[in-house]
TIRO-147483 format. One record per residue (C-alpha): x, y, z; residue number from 1. Coordinates in Angstrom, 1 decimal. Layout:
<rs>
<r xx="X" yy="Y" zz="Z" seq="NUM"/>
...
</rs>
This chain:
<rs>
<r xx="-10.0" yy="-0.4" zz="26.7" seq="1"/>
<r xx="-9.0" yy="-4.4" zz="27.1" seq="2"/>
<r xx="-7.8" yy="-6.6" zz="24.4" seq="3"/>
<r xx="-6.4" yy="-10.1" zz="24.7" seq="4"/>
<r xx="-3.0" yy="-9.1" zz="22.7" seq="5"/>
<r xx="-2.6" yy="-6.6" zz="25.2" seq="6"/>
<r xx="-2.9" yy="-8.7" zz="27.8" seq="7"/>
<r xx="-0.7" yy="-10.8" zz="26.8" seq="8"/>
<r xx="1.8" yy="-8.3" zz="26.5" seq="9"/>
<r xx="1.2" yy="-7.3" zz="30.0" seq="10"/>
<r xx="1.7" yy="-10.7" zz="31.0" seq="11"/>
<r xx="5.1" yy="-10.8" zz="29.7" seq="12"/>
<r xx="6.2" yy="-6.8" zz="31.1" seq="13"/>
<r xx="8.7" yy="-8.0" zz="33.9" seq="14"/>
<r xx="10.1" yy="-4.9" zz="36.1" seq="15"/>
<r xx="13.0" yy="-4.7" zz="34.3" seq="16"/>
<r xx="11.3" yy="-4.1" zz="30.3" seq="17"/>
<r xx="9.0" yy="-1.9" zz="32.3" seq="18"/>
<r xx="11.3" yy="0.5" zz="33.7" seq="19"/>
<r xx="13.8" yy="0.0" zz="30.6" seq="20"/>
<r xx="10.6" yy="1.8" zz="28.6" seq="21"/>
<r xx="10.1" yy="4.4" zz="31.2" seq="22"/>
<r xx="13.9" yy="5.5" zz="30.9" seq="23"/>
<r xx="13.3" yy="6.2" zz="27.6" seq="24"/>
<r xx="13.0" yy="9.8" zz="27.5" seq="25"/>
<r xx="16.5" yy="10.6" zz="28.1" seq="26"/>
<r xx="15.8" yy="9.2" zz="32.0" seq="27"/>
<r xx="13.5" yy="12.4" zz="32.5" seq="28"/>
<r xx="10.5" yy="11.9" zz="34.7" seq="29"/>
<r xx="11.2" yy="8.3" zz="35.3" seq="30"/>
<r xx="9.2" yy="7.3" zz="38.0" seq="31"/>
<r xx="6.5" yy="9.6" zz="36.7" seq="32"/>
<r xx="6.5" yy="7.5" zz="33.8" seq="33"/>
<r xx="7.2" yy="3.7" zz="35.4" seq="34"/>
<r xx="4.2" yy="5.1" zz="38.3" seq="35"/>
<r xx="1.5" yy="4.8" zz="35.0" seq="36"/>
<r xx="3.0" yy="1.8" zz="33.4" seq="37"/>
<r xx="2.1" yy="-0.5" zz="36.4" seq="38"/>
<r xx="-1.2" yy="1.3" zz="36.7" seq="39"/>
<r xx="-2.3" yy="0.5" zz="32.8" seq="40"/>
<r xx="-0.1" yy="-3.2" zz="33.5" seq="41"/>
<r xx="-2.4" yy="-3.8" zz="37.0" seq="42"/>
<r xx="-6.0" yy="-2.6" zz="35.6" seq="43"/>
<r xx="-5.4" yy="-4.4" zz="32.2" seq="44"/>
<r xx="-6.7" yy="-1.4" zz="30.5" seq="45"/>
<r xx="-5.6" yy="1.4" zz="28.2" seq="46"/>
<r xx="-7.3" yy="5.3" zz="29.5" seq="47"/>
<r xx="-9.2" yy="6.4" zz="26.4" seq="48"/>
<r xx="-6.8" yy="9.8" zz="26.2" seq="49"/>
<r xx="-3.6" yy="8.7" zz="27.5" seq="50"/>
<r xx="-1.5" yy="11.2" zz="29.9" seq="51"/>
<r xx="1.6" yy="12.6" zz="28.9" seq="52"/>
<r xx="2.9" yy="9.9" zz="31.7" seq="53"/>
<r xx="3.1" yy="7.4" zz="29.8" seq="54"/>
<r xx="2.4" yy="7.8" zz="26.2" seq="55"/>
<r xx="5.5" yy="9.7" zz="25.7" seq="56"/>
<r xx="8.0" yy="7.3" zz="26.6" seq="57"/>
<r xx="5.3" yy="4.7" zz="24.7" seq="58"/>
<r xx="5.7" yy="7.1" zz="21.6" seq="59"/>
<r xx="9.6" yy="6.7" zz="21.8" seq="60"/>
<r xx="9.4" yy="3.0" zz="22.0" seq="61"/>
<r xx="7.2" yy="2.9" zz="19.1" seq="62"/>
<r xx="9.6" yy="4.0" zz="17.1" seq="63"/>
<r xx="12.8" yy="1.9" zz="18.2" seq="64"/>
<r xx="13.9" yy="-0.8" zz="15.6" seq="65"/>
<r xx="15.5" yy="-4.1" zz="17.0" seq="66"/>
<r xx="17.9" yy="-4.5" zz="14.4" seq="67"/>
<r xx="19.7" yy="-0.7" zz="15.5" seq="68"/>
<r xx="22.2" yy="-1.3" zz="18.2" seq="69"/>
<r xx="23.3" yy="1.6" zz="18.1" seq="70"/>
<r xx="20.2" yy="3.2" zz="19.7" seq="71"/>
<r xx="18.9" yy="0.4" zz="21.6" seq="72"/>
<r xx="20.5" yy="1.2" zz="25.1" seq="73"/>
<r xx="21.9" yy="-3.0" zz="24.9" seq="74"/>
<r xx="18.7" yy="-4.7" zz="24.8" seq="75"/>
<r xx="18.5" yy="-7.4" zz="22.7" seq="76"/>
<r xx="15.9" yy="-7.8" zz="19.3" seq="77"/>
<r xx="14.0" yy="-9.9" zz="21.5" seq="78"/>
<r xx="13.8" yy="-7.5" zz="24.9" seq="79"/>
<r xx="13.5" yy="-4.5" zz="22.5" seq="80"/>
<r xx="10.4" yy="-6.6" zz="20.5" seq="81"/>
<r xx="8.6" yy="-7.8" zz="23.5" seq="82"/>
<r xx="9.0" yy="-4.0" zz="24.7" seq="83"/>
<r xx="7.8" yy="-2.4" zz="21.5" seq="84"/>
<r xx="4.9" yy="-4.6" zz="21.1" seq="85"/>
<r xx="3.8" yy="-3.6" zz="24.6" seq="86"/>
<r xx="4.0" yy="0.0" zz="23.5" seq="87"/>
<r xx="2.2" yy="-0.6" zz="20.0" seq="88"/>
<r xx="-0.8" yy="-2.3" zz="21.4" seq="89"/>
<r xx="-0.8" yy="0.2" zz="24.3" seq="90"/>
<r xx="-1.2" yy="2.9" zz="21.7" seq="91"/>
<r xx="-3.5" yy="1.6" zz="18.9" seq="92"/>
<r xx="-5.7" yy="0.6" zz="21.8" seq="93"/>
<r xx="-6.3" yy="4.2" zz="23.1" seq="94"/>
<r xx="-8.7" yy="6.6" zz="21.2" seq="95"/>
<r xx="-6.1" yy="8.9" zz="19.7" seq="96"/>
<r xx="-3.4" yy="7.1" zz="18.1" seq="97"/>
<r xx="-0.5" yy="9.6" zz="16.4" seq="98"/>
<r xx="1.5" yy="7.9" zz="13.2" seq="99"/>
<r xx="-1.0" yy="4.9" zz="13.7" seq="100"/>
<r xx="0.1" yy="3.1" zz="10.3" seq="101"/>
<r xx="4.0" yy="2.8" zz="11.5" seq="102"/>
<r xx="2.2" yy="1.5" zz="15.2" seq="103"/>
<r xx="0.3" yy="-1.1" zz="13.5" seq="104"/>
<r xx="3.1" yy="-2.0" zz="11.3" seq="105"/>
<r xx="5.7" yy="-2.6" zz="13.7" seq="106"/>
<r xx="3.3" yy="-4.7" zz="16.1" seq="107"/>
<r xx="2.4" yy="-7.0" zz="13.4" seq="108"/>
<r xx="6.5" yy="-7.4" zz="13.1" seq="109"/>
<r xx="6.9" yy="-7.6" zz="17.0" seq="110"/>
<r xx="4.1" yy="-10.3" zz="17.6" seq="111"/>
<r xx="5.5" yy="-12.5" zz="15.2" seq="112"/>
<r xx="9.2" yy="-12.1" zz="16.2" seq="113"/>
<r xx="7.8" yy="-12.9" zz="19.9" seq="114"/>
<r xx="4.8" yy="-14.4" zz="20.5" seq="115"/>
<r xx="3.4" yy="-15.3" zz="16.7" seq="116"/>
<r xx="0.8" yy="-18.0" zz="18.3" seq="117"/>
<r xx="-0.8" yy="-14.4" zz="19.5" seq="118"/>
<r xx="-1.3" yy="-12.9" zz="15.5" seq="119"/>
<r xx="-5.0" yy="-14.2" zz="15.6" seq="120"/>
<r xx="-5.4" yy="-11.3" zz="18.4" seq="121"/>
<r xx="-4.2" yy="-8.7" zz="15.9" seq="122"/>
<r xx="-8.0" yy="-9.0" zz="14.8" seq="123"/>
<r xx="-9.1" yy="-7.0" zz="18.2" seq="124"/>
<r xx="-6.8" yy="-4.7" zz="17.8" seq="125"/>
<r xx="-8.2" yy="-3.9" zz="14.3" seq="126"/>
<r xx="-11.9" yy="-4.1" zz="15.3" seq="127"/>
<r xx="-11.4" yy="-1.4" zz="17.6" seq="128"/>
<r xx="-9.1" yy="1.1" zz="14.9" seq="129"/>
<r xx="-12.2" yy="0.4" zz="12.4" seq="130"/>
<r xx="-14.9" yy="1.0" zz="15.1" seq="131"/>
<r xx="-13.3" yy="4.1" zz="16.5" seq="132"/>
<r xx="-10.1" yy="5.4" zz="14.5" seq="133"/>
<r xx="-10.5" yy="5.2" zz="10.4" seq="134"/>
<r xx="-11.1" yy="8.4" zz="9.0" seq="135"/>
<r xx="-9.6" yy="8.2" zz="5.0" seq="136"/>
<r xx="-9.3" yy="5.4" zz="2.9" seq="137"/>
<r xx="-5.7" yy="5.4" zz="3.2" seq="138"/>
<r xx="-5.8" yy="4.3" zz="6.8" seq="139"/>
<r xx="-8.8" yy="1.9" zz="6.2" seq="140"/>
<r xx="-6.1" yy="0.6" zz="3.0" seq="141"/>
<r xx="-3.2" yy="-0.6" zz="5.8" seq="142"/>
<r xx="-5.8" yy="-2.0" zz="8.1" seq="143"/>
<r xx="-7.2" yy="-4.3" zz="5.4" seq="144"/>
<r xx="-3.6" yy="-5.0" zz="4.7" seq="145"/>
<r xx="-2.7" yy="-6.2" zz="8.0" seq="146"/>
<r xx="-6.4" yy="-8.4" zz="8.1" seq="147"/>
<r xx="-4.7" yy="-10.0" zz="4.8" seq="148"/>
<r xx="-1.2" yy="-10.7" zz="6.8" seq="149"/>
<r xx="-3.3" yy="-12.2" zz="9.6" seq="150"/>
<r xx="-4.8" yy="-14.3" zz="7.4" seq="151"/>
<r xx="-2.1" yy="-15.2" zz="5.7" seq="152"/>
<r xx="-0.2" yy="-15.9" zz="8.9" seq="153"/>
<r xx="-2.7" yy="-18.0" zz="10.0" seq="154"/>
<r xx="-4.2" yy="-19.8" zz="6.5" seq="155"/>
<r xx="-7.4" yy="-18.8" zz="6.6" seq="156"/>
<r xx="-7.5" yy="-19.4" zz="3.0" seq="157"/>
<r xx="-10.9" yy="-18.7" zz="2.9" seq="158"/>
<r xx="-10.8" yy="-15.2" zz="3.9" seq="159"/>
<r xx="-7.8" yy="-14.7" zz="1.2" seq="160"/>
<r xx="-10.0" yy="-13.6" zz="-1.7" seq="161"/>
<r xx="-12.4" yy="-11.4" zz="0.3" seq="162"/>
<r xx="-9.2" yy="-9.8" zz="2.1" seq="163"/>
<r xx="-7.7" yy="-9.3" zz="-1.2" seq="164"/>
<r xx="-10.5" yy="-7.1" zz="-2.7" seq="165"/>
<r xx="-10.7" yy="-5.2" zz="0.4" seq="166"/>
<r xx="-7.0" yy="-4.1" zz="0.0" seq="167"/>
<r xx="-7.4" yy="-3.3" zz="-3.6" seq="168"/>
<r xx="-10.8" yy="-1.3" zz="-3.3" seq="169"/>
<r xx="-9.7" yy="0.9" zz="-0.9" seq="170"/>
<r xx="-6.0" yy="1.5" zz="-2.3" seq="171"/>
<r xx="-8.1" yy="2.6" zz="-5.2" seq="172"/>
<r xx="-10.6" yy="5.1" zz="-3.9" seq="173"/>
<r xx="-7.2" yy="6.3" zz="-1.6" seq="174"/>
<r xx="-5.0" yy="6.9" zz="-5.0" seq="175"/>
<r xx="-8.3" yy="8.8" zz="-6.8" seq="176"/>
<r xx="-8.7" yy="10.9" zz="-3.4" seq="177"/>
<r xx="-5.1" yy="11.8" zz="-3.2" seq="178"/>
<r xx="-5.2" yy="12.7" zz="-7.2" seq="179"/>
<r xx="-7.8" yy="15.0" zz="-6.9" seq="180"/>
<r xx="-6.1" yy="16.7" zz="-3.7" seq="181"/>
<r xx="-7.7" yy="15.2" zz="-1.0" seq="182"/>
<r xx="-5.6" yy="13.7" zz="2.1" seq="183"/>
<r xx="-5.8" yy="9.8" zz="1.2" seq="184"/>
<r xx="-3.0" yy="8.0" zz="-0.6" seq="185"/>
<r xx="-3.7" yy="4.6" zz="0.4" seq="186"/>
<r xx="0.0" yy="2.9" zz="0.0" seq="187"/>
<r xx="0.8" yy="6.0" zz="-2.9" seq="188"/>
<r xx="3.2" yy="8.2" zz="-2.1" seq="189"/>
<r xx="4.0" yy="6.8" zz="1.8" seq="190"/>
<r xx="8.1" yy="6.1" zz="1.3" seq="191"/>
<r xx="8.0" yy="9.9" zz="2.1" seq="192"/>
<r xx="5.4" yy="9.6" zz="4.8" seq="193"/>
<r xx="6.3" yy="6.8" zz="6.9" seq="194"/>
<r xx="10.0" yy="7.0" zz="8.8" seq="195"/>
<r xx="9.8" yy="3.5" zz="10.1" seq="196"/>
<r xx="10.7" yy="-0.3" zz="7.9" seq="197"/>
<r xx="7.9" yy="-2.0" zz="9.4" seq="198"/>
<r xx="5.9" yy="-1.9" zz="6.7" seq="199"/>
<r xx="8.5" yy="-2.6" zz="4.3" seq="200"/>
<r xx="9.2" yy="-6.1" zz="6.4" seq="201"/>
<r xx="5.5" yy="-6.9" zz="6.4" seq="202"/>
<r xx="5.6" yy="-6.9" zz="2.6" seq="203"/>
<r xx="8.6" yy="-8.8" zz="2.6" seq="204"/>
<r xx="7.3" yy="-11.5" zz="5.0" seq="205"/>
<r xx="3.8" yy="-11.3" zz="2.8" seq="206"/>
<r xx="5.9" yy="-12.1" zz="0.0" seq="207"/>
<r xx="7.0" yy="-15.8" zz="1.5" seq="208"/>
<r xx="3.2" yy="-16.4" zz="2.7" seq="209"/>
<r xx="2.3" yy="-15.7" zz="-1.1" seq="210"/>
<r xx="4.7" yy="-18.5" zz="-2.8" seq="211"/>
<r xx="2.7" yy="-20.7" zz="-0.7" seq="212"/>
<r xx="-0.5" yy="-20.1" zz="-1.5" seq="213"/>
<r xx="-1.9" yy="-22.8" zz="-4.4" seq="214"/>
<r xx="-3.9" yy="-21.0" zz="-6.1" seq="215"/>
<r xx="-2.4" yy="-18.7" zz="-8.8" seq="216"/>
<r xx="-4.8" yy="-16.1" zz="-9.1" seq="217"/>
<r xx="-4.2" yy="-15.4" zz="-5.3" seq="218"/>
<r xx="-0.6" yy="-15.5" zz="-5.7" seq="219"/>
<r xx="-0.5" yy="-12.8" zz="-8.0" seq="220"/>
<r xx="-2.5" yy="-10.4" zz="-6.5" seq="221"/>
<r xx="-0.6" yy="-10.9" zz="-2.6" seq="222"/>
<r xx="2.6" yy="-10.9" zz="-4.3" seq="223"/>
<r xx="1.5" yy="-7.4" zz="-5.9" seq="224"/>
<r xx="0.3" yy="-6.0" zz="-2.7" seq="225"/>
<r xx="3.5" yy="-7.6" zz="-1.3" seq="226"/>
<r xx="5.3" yy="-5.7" zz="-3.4" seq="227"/>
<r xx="3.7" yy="-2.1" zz="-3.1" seq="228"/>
<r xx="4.5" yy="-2.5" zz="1.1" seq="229"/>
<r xx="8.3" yy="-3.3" zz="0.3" seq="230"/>
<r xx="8.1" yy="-0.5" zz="-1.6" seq="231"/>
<r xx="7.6" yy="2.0" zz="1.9" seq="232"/>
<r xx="10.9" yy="2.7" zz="3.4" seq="233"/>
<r xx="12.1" yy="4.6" zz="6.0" seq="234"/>
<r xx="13.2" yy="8.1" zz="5.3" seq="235"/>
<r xx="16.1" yy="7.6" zz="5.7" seq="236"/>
<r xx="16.7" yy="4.3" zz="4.0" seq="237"/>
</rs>
């Protein structure tokens, strides 16, 4: 599939990012890897079932977190964001996505640490997860959350209210299913669930676009949502 974000992303993979990604499985099987990069980077297009050749090194990059030095082979926040948002988009856009709530979570972070003037894009991306992806509430809750942070991001105020209500309906019919033992938690329970803090720094960046908004009654309810995302953590944090 196409998208805009992704091309955009593409636009912005120079040789270097590119091979820097395909090294990322321990340096096994680079060329393999680099080889379907450029293919996906020259055809502007994501295969509907991705190959092991990329998507595992795409997997690994998913996961990275620009603040950890430690594991990011000397990139900087910004190489390791424009790198991670490449992978993200690659991934969401392909017809099935593993751990999709942390890949959607840490491309919201990425495309606005990078290129925020892209967020409006973020839309595509969701169209196709709700056309072809959704399959519990509790992934149809985080999709409406990040439709609330692009709005937010981008004051379309009068989308807030509508956006708002989408987030709380579905949290709701999540938290019933997961109470009487079905799979859906909606934002319940995921501090266990989710090993990445993009989430968490959605909420705390939702929290800032909430103080803004004029109207109290909207205020309350983003800061509350705001408030159940900084509540997922990483494992191990």
């Amino acid at each position: 599939m196409c998208n805009r974000l992704l091309a955009h992303f593409i636009a912005n993979m120079t040789p270097a990012r590119l091979r820097a990604i395909a090294t990322g499985d321990y340096g096994q099987d680079v060329d393999a890897h680099l080889a379907a990069l450029h293919q996906i980077c020259a055809q502007g297009t994501v295969p509907a079932h991705l190959k092991w050749h990329p998507r595992e090194v795409l997997e690994l990059m998913r996961w990275s977190e620009p603040a950890r030095k430690d594991v990011n082979w000397g990139h900087s926040d910004v190489e390791i964001h424009w790198m991670r948002g490449f992978a993200c988009a690659t991934l969401l856009l392909q017809l099935e996505p593993s751990d999709y709530e942390v890949t959607l979570a840490n491309l919201l972070v990425s495309v606005a640490a990078v290129c925020p003037s892209e967020i409006p894009k973020i839309n595509e991306v969701l169209d196709h997860l709700e056309q072809t992806q959704l399959s519990s509430e509790s992934e149809k809750t985080f999709v409406a959350a990040a439709r609330l942070w692009v709005a937010l991001e981008t004051s379309q105020m009068d989308r807030i209210d509508l956006l708002i209500q989408t987030v709380l309906e579905r949290d709701a019919v999540a938290r019933a299913e997961y109470q009487g033992g079905r799979r859906s938690i909606g934002f319940a329970g995921t501090t266990s669930l989710i090993s990445s803090c993009g989430w968490h720094a959605v909420g705390v960046r939702m929290a800032d676009l909430a103080d803004a908004l004029f109207d109290p009654e909207l205020r309350f309810f983003v800061g509350e949502i705001s408030r159940e995302l900084q509540e997922i953590r990483p494992k191990n944090g």
